[in-house]
C-alpha positions in Angstrom: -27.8 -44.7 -146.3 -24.4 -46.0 -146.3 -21.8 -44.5 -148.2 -19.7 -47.1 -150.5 -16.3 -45.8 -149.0 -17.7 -46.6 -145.4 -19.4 -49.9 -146.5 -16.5 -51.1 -148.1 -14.3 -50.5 -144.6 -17.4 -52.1 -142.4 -17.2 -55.1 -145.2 -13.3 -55.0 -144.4 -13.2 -55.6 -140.9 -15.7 -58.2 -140.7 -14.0 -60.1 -142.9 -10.9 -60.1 -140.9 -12.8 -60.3 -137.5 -14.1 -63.5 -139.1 -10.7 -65.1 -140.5 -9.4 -64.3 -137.1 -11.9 -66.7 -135.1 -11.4 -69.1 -137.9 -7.8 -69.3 -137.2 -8.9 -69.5 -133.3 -10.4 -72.5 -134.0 -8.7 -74.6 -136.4 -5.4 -73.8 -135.6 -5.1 -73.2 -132.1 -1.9 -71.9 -129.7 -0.3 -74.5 -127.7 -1.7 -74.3 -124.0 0.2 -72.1 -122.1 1.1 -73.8 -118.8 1.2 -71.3 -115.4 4.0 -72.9 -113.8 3.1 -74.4 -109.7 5.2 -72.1 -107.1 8.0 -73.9 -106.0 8.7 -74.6 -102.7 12.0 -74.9 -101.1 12.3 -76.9 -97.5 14.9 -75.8 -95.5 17.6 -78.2 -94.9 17.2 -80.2 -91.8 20.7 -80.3 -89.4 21.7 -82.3 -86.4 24.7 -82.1 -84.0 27.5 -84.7 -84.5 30.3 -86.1 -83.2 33.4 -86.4 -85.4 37.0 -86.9 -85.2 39.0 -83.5 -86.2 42.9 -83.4 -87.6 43.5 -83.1 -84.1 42.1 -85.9 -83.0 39.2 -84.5 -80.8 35.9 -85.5 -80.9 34.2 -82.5 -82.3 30.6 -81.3 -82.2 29.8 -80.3 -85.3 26.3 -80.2 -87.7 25.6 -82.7 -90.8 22.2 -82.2 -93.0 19.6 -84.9 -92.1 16.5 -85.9 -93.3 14.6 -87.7 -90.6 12.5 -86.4 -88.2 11.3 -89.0 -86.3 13.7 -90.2 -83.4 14.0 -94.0 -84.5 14.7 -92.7 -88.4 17.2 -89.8 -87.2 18.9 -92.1 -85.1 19.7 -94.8 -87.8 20.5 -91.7 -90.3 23.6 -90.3 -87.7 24.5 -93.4 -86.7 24.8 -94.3 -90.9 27.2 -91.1 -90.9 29.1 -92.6 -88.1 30.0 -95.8 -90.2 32.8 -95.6 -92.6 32.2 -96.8 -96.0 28.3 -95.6 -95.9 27.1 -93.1 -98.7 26.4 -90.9 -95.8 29.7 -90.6 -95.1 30.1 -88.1 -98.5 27.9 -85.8 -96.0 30.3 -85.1 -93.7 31.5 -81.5 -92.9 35.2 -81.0 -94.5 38.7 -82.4 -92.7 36.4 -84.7 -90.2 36.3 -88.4 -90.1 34.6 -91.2 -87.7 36.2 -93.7 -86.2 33.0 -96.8 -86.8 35.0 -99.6 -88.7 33.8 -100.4 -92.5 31.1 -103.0 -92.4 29.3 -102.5 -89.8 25.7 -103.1 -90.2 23.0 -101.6 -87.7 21.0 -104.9 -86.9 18.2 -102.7 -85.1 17.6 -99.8 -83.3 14.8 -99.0 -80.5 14.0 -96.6 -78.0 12.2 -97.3 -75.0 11.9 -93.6 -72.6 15.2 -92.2 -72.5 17.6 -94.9 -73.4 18.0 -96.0 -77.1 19.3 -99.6 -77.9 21.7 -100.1 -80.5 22.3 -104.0 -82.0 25.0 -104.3 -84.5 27.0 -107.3 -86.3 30.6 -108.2 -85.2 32.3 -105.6 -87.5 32.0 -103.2 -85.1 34.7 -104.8 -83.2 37.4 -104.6 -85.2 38.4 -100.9 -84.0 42.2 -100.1 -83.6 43.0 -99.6 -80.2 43.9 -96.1 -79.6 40.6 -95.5 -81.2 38.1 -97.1 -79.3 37.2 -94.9 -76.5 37.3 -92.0 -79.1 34.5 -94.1 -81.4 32.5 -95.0 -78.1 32.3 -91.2 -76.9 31.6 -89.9 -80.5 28.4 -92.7 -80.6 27.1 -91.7 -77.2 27.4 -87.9 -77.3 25.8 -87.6 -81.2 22.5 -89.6 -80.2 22.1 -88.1 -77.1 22.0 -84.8 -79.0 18.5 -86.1 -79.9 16.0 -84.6 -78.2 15.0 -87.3 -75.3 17.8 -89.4 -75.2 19.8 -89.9 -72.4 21.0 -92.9 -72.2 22.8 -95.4 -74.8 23.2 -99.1 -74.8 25.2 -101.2 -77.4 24.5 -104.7 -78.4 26.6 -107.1 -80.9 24.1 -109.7 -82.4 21.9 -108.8 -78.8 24.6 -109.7 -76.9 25.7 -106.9 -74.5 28.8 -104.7 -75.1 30.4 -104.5 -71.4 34.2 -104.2 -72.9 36.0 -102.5 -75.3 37.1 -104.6 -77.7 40.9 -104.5 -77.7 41.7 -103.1 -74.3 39.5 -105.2 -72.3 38.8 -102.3 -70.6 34.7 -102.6 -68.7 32.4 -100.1 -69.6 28.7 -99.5 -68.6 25.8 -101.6 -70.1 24.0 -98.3 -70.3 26.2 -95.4 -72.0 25.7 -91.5 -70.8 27.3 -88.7 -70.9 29.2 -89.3 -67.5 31.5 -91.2 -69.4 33.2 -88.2 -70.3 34.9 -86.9 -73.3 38.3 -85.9 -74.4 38.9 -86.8 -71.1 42.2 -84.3 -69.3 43.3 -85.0 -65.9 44.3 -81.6 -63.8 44.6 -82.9 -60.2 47.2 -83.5 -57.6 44.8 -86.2 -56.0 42.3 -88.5 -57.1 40.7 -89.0 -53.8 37.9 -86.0 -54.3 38.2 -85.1 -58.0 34.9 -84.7 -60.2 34.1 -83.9 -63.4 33.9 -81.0 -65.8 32.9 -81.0 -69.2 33.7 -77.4 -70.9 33.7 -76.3 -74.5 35.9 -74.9 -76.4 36.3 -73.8 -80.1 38.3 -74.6 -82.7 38.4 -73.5 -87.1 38.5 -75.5 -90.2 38.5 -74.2 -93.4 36.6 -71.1 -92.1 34.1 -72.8 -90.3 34.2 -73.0 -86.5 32.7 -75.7 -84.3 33.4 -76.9 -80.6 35.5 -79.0 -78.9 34.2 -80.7 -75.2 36.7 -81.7 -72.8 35.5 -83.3 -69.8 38.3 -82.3 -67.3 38.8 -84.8 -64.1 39.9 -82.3 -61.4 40.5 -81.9 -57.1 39.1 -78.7 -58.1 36.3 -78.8 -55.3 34.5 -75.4 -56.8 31.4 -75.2 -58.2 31.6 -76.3 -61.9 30.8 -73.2 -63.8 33.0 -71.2 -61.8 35.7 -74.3 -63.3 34.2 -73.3 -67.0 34.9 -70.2 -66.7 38.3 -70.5 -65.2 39.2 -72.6 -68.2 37.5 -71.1 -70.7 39.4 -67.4 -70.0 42.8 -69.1 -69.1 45.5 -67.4 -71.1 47.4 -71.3 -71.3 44.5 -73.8 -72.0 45.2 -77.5 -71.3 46.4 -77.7 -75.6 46.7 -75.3 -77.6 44.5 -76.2 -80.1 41.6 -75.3 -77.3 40.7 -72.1 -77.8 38.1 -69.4 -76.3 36.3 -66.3 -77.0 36.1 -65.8 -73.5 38.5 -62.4 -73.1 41.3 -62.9 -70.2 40.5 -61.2 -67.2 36.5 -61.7 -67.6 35.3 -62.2 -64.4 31.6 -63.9 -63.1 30.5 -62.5 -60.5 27.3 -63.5 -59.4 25.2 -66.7 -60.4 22.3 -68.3 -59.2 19.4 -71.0 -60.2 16.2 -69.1 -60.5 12.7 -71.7 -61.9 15.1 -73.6 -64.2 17.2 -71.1 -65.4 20.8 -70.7 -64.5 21.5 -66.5 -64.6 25.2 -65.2 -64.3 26.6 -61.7 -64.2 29.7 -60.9 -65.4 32.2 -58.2 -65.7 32.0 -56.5 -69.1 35.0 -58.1 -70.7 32.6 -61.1 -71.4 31.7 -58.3 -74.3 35.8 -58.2 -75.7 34.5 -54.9 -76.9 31.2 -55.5 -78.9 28.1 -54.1 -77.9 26.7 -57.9 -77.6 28.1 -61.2 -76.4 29.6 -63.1 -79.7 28.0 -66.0 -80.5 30.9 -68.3 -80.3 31.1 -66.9 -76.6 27.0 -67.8 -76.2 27.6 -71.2 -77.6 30.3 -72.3 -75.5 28.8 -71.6 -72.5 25.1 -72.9 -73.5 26.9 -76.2 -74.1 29.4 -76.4 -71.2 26.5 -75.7 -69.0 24.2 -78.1 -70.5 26.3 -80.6 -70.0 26.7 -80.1 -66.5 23.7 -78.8 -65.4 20.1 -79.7 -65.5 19.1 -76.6 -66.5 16.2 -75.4 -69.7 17.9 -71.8 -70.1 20.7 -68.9 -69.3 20.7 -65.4 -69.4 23.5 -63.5 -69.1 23.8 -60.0 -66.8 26.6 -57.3 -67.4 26.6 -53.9 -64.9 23.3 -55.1 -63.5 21.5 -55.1 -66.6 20.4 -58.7 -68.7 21.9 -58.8 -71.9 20.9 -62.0 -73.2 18.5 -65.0 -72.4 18.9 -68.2 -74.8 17.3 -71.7 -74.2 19.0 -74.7 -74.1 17.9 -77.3 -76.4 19.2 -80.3 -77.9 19.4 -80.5 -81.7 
């Protein structure tokens, strides 16, 4: 039998038990919501060609949004134009040189060449600027993987002139039009061309700077790169290297698409690795001038690096 003390506690509790689900149930909490993972996509970046304070065409990166070639054409070619809203994405103390008001007509690819139609705007370029806008168009969409070759229309008519000078150009664009373009030659009856990579700084952020050197130089051309990339005196002196003075290649050779040099150990400048800066300007010099997939690099017989070239 139960005791009234105990009865009265058992009595107790069920009551409360029972005003509890009551309360459940008429009044009931607001859902609580498990919030969904976020997921953060990594920005997207592609190589382009702007003017620096210098006046060089610069390589340099921008954030893009396109992946498909078509798409991530119109998108660098948009940040090319002055005027555009893409414009507000361009890296710090660079500009571009494509007049305000130029309008992309169309844009198609067919293999390795991509066509380019736009309205009459583009035309009205200052003189002293046109080469400068040309190179910067050609060497920013042949960054995209695939494309070789450029070709410029104005309402589908063919661009064979620049528009102030007169001067012809190509109907289809490449990179043997050259860049920066520096003469360093006592003849022009044998001279060829070298396209080499420096570096230069702005506001703490480095990117490169391609020459494209006409020289009687009759050498092979990455013996010329490395000449002018460890030259105490570079052709300006807003060029400059990472390549120590007195760094000497010593061996290089083709082997199944890869292009392998050895070099004294001053190509280190005292690190236990090769700097990146030093990597980059030589992956891009010799891209430029070589058909070649990858490097690797060899110091005292031993391979301290191998890096694929690749475009962006």
């Amino acid at each position: 039998m139960i005791k009234n003390g105990a009865f009265r506690r058992i009595l107790v509790a069920s009551f409360a038990l029972l005003i509890t689900i009551i309360s459940i149930y008429l009044f009931p909490k607001d859902e609580v919501k498990i919030p969904s993972k976020t997921i953060y996509k990594k920005a997207m970046t592609s190589a382009i060609y702007l003017i620096d304070k210098n006046n060089y065409v610069a390589r340099t990166t921008i954030n893009i949004d396109a992946t498909e070639k078509e798409a991530k054409a119109i998108e660098l070619i948009n940040a090319l134009i002055n005027g555009t809203n893409k414009n507000k994405y361009l890296p710090s103390g660079f500009t571009t040189y494509i007049p305000p008001g130029t309008v992309i007509n169309k844009v198609s690819i067919e293999e390795d060449t991509i066509t380019i139609d736009f309205n009459e705007n583009f035309l009205n370029i200052k003189n002293l600027e046109e080469e400068k806008m040309i190179e910067s168009l050609v060497y920013t969409l042949t960054e995209i993987d695939g494309i070789k070759n450029v070709k410029i229309l104005i309402n589908g008519n063919n661009l064979n002139k620049l528009p102030i000078s007169g001067k012809n150009i190509p109907n289809i664009l490449s990179r043997s039009i050259g860049i920066n373009r520096k003469i360093k030659a006592n003849s022009f009856k044998n001279t060829q061309d070298v396209t080499t990579y420096f570096i230069n700084e702005i506001n703490n952020n480095k990117y490169y700077i391609p020459v494209t050197l006409t020289t009687d130089n009759k050498g092979e051309k990455i013996e010329i790169i490395i000449k002018e990339l460890e030259a105490k005196d570079n052709i300006d002196k807003n060029l400059s290297t990472y390549i120590s003075a007195g760094t000497i290649l010593q061996n290089y050779q083709i082997l199944e698409n890869e292009f392998n040099m050895e070099f004294n150990s001053l190509i280190l400048n005292g690190l236990d690795n090769i700097s990146e800066e030093v990597i980059y300007g030589l992956a891009l010099s010799i891209k430029d001038n070589y058909d070649i997939d990858k490097i690797s690099i060899d110091v005292n017989n031993k391979q301290i690096l191998a890096y694929a070239l690749k475009n962006s």
